[in-house]
C-alpha positions in Angstrom: -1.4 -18.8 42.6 -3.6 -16.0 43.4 -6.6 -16.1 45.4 -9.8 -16.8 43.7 -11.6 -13.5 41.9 -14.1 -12.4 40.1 -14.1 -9.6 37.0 -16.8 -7.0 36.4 -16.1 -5.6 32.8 -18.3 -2.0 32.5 -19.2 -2.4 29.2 -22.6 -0.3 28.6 -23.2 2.4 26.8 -23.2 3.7 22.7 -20.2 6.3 23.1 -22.1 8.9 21.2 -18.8 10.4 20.8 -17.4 7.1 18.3 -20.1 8.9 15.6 -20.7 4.6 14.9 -24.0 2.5 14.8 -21.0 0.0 16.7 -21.0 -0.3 20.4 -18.2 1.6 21.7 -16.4 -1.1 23.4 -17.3 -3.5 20.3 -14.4 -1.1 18.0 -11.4 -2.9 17.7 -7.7 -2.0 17.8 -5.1 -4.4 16.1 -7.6 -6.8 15.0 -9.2 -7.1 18.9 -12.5 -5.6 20.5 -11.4 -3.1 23.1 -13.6 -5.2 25.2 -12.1 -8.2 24.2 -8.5 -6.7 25.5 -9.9 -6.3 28.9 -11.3 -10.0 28.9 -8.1 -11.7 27.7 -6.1 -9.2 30.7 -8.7 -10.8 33.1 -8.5 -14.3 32.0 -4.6 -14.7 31.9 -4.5 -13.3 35.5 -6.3 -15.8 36.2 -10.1 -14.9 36.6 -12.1 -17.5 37.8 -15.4 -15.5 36.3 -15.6 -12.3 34.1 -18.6 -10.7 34.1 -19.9 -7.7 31.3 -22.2 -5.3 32.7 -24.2 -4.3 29.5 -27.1 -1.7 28.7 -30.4 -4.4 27.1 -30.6 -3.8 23.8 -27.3 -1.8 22.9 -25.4 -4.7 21.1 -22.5 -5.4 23.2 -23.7 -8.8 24.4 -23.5 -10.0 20.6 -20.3 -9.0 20.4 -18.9 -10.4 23.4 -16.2 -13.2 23.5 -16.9 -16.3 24.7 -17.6 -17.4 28.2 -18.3 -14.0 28.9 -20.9 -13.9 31.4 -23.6 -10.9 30.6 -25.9 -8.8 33.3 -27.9 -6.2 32.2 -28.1 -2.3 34.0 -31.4 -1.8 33.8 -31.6 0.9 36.4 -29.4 3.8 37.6 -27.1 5.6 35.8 -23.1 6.0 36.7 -19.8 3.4 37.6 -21.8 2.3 40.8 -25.0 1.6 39.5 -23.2 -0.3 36.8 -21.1 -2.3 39.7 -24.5 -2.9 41.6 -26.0 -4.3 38.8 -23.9 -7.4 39.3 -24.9 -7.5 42.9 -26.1 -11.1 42.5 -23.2 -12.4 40.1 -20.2 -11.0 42.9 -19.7 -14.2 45.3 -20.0 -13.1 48.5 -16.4 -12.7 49.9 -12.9 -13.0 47.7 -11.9 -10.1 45.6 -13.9 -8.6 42.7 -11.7 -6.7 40.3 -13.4 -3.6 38.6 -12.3 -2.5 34.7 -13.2 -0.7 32.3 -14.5 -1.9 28.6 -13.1 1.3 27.0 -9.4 0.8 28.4 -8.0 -2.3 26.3 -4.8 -1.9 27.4 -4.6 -3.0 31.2 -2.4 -6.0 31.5 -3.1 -9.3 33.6 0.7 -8.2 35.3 -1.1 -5.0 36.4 -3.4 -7.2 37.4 -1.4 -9.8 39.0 0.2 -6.5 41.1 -3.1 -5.2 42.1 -4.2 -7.7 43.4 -1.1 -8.8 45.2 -1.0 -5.4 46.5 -4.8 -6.1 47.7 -4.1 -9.1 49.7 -0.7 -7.8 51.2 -2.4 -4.8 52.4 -5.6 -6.4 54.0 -7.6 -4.0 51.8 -11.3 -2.9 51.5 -10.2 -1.7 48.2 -6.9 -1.0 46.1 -6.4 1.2 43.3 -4.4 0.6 39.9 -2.6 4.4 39.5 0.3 5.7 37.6 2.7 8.8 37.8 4.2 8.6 34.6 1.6 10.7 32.7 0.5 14.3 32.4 -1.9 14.7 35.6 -3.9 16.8 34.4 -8.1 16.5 34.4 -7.3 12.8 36.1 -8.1 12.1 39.7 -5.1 12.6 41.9 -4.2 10.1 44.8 -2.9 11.1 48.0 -0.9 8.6 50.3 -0.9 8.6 54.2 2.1 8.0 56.2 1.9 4.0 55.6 1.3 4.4 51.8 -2.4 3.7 51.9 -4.8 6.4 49.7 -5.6 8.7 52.1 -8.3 10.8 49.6 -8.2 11.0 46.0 -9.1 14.5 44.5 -10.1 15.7 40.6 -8.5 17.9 39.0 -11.0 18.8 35.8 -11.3 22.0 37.1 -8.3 23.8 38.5 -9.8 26.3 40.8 -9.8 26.3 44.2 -6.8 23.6 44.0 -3.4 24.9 45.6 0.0 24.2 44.3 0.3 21.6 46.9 -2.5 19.5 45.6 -1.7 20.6 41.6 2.1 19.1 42.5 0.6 15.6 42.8 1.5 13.4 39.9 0.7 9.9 41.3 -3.4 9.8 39.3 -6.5 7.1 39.3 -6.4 4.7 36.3 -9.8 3.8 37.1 -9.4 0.1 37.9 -10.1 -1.1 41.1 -9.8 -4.3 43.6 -12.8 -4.5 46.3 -13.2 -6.9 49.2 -16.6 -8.5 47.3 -17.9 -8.8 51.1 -17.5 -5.0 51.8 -18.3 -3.5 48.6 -21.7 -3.4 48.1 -23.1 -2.6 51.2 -20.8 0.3 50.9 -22.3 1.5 47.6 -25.7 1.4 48.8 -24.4 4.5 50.9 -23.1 6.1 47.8 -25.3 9.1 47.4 -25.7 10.3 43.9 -24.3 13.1 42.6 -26.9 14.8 39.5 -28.4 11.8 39.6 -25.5 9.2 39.1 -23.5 7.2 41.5 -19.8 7.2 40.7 -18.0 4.1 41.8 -14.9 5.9 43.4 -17.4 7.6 46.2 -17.4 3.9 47.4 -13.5 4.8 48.8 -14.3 7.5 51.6 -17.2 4.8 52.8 -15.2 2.2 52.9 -12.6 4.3 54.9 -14.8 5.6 57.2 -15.8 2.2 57.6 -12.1 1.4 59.2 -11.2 -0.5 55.7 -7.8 -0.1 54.1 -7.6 1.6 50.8 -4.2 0.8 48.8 -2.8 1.3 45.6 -0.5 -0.5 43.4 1.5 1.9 41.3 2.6 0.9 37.4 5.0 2.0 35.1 2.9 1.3 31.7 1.0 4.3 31.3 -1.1 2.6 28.1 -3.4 1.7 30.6 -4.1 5.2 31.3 -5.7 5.0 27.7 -9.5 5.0 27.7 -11.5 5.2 24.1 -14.1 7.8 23.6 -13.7 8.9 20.4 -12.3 8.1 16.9 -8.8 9.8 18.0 -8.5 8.4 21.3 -9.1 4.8 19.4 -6.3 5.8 17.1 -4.2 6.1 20.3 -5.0 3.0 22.1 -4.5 1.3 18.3 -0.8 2.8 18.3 -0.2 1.9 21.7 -0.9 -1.3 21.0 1.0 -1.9 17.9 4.1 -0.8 20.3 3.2 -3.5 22.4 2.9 -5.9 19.8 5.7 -5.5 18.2 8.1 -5.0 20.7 6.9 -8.3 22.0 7.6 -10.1 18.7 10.8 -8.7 18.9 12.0 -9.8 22.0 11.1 -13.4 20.6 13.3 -12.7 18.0 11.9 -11.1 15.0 13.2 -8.4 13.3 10.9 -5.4 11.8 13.2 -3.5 9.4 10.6 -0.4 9.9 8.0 -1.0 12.6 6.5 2.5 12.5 5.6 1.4 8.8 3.9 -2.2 10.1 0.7 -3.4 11.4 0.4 -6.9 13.3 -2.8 -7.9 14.5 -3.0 -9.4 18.1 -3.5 -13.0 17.4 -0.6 -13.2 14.7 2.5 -15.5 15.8 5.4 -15.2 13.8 8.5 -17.3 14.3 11.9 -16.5 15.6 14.6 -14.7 12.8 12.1 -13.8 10.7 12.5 -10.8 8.8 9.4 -7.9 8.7 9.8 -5.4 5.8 8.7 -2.1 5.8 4.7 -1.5 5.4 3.8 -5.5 5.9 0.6 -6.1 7.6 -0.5 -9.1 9.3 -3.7 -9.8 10.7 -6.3 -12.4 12.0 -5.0 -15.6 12.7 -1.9 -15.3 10.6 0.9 -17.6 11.5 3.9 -17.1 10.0 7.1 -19.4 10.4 11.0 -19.2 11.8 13.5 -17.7 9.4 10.9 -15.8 6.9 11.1 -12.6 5.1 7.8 -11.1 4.6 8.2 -7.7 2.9 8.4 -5.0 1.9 4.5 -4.2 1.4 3.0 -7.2 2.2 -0.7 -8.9 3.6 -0.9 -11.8 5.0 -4.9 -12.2 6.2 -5.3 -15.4 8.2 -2.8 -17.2 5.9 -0.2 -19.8 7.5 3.5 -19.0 6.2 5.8 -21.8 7.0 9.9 -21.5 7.2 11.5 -19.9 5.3 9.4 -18.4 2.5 9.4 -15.1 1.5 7.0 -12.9 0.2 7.7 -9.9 -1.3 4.6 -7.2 -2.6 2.1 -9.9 -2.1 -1.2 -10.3 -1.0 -2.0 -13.8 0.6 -5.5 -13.8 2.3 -6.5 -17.3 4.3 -4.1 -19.2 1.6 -1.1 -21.3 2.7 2.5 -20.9 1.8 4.8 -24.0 2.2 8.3 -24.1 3.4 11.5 -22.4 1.1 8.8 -21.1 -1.4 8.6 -18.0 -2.6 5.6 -15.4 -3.7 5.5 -12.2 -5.4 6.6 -9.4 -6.3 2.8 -8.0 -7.0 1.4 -11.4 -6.4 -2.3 -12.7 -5.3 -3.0 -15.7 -3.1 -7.1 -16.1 -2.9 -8.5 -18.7 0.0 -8.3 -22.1 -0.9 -4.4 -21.7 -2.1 -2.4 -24.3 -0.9 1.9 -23.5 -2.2 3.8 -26.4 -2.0 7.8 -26.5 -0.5 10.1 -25.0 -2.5 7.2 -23.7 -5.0 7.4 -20.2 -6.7 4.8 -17.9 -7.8 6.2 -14.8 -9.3 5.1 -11.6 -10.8 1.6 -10.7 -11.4 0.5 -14.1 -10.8 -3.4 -14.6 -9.4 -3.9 -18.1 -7.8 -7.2 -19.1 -6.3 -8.5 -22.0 -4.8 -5.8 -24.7 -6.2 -2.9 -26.5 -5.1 0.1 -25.6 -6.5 2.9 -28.9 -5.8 6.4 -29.0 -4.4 8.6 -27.2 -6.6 6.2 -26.0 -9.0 6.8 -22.4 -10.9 4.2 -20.0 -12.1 6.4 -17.2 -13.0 4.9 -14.6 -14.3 1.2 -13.1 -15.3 -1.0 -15.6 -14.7 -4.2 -16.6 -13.3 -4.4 -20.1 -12.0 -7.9 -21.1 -10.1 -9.4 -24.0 -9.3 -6.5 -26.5 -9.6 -4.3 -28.6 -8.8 -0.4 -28.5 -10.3 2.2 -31.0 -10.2 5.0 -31.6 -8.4 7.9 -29.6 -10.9 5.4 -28.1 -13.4 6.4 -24.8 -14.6 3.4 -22.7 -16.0 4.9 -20.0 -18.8 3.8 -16.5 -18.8 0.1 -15.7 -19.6 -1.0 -19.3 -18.6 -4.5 -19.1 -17.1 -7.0 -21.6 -15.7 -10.6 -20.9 -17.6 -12.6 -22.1 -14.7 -16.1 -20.8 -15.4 -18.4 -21.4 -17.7 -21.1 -19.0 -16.4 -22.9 -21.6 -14.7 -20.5 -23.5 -12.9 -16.8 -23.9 -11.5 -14.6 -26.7 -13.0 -11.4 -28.0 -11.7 -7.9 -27.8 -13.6 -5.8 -31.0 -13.0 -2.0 -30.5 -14.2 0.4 -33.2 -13.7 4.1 -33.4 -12.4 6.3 -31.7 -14.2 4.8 -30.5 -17.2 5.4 -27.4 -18.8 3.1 -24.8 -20.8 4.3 -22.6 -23.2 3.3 -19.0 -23.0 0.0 -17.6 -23.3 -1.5 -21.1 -22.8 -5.4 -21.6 -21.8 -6.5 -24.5 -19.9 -10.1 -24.7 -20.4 -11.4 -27.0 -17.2 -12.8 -29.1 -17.1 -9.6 -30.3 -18.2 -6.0 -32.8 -17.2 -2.6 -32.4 -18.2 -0.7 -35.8 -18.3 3.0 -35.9 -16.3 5.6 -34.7 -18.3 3.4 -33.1 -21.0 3.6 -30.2 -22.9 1.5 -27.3 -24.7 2.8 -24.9 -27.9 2.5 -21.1 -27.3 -0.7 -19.7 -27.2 -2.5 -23.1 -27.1 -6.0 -23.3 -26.1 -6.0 -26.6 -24.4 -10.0 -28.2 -24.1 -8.7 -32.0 -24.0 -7.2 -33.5 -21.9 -3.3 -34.0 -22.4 -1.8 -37.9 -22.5 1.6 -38.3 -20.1 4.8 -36.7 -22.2 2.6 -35.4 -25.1 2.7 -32.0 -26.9 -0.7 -30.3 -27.0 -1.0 -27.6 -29.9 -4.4 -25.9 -30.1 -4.3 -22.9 -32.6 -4.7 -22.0 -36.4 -2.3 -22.9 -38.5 0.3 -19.5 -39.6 -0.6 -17.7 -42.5 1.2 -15.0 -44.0 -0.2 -12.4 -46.8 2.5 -10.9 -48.8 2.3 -7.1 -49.4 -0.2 -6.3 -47.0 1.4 -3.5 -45.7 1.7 -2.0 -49.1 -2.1 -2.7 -50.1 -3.7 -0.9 -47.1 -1.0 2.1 -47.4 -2.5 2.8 -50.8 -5.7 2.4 -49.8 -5.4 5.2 -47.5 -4.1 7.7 -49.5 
């Protein structure tokens, strides 16, 4: 178990750049504040505390998870007056990792390496790098003999470099482990630079100072990714969607066309489940083993248990039972509750009811506010007429019934067990068990119509 450590999250500023009334590191990417990334990296390494060092009054304390501890930068502008804003939160010895709020997509195994790489080394500080990206415009780290950083040099502007120092590919990700005993007395040396203090002038102090700077080298360039704008945010969101959905897969789902689906980052789908192409998942969607959910289907904070399937459906916080069945071109509103083995087909609308074990409402209805029977089967064109432009009002079906097409349940209203209605029936009593309701004029047919209103038009 690693050592105990502290977080500091930098996490002020607007980001102009985002063209947004939202707080930079408040935009999300699959379903997740970018800050909100960086906290759950932290906290599954293990952080003991994770600290957000906010601007006062720009927003991102609202929007931070929980447990987050907040300080505010009220002074000083840069990395290191950011850092030394938390000067009284840092314990005063143990390690105190530095990230950034606009790079979501540092992992707590980068973290578990850094700071593994920290404690092996005996470090005054240890740097998070990669080489496995273009260099170019990123600070580039040079090694001494033993492997520690012996400077680290930017490259934003290319003159002056030589083709030695432009060769380097090994680059600063910007995320740092300090010796919490060393490092701020070392940033009060900082000087500023245009009046900012950048947090990586800390590293020649702290070497000068005799301390050990190391560096812990990764393979997952994502966490290279920091958000400044609208199109890096579409980076980090496609990044993470990789990540995402290469992780479901390796537990053993299968995405028929992944490049084509979104899944949000707290969505948990069970193993030999089937994704079709252009599916989307998000919020707290759970979905069960041995599904097929697709093609071109939403599930929004919905629960999908085994083996249903869903095809052109839109389910959003509804729940879909075990072996049933939804869609194509179907609607599930909050509130719907599909019971095992239950089917709601084409064009169908259901909202706020419980639909029972078995039950079947085929095709091109609306069913909302109600609760159907065990075995029912709905014809086409049944609807629920819940409203009666004051108030909601329930629909109670019982087990297997069965309404004939085009069929109008006008709530408040109950259908007996076994009971049955007569096409195009508007029902507005309630139904005894095993009866036939029949609620509609009586057929009449006028001979020679057809004739009488041709003549009358010539």
């Amino acid at each position: 178990m690693a050592a105990p450590f502290t977080v500091l999250i930098m996490a002020a500023g607007h980001g102009t750049r985002m063209r947004s009334d939202t707080p930079k590191v408040l935009h999300r990417i699959a379903g997740k504040s970018l800050v909100g990334w960086v906290v759950d990296a932290a906290r599954e390494a293990g952080a003991d505390r994770v600290v957000a060092v906010v601007r006062a009054g720009d927003g991102v304390a609202d929007g931070l998870p929980e447990g987050v501890e907040c300080i505010e930068q009220r002074e000083g502008e840069g990395t290191g007056a950011a850092v030394l804003a938390a000067r009284e939160a840092v314990p005063g010895e143990g390690a105190v990792v530095v990230l950034s709020g606009d790079q979501p997509l540092v992992t707590a195994e980068q973290l578990d390496g850094l700071l593994a790489e920290h404690a092996e080394r005996g470090a005054a500080a240890t740097v998070l790098t990669t080489d496995r990206i273009d260099p170019a415009g990123y600070g580039r780290v040079v090694r001494d003999g033993d492997g520690h950083v012996e400077t680290i040099f930017e490259t934003k502007h290319s003159e002056g470099l030589t083709p030695e120092q432009l060769a380097v590919r090994e680059v600063n990700l910007g995320t740092y482990a300090f010796d919490a005993s060393l490092l701020f007395d070392a940033l009060d040396r900082v000087e500023l630079e245009d009046g900012e203090s950048y947090l990586t002038r800390v590293l020649p102090v702290l070497r000068q100072n005799g301390g050990t700077i190391a560096a812990h080298i990764t393979d997952d360039a994502d966490a290279a990714i920091g958000v400044n704008d609208r199109a890096a945010l579409m980076a980090a969101e496609e990044a993470a969607q990789r990540r995402l959905i290469e992780e479901h897969a390796r537990a053993g789902v299968t995405f028929l066309h992944p490049g084509t689906t979104r899944v949000e980052a707290d969505v948990t789908i069970g193993r030999d489940t089937t994704i079709g192409p252009g599916t989307v998942l998000e919020g707290s969607t759970t979905i069960g083993e041995g599904c097929e959910i697709g093609p071109h289907t939403t599930v929004r904070d919905g629960t999908v248990h085994d083996g249903a399937k869903l095809i052109h459906a839109f389910v959003l916080e509804a729940e879909v039972g075990r072996g049933a069945t939804v869609g194509p071109f179907a609607y599930l509103r909050p509130g719907t509750t599909v019971g095992e083995g239950a089917k709601i087909g084409t064009f169908v609308e259901v909202k706020n009811s419980d639909i029972g074990a078995g039950a079947k409402v085929p095709h091109l209805s609306y069913i909302g506010d109600a609760d159907v029977g065990e075995n029912s089967n709905l014809g086409a064109s049944t609807i629920t007429a819940n409203y009666d432009g004051q108030k909601k009002h329930r629909t109670k079906v019982g087990k297997s019934v069965k309404t004939s097409v085009h069929t109008s349940l006008v709530a408040p209203v109950t259908v007996g067990d076994r009971a049955y209605t007569g096409a195009g029936s508007a029902i507005t009593k309630d139904v005894p068990d095993g009866a036939l309701a029949i609620a509609r004029e009586r057929q009449k047919n006028i001979e020679g119509y057809a004739d009488r209103k041709e003549d009358s038009q010539k």
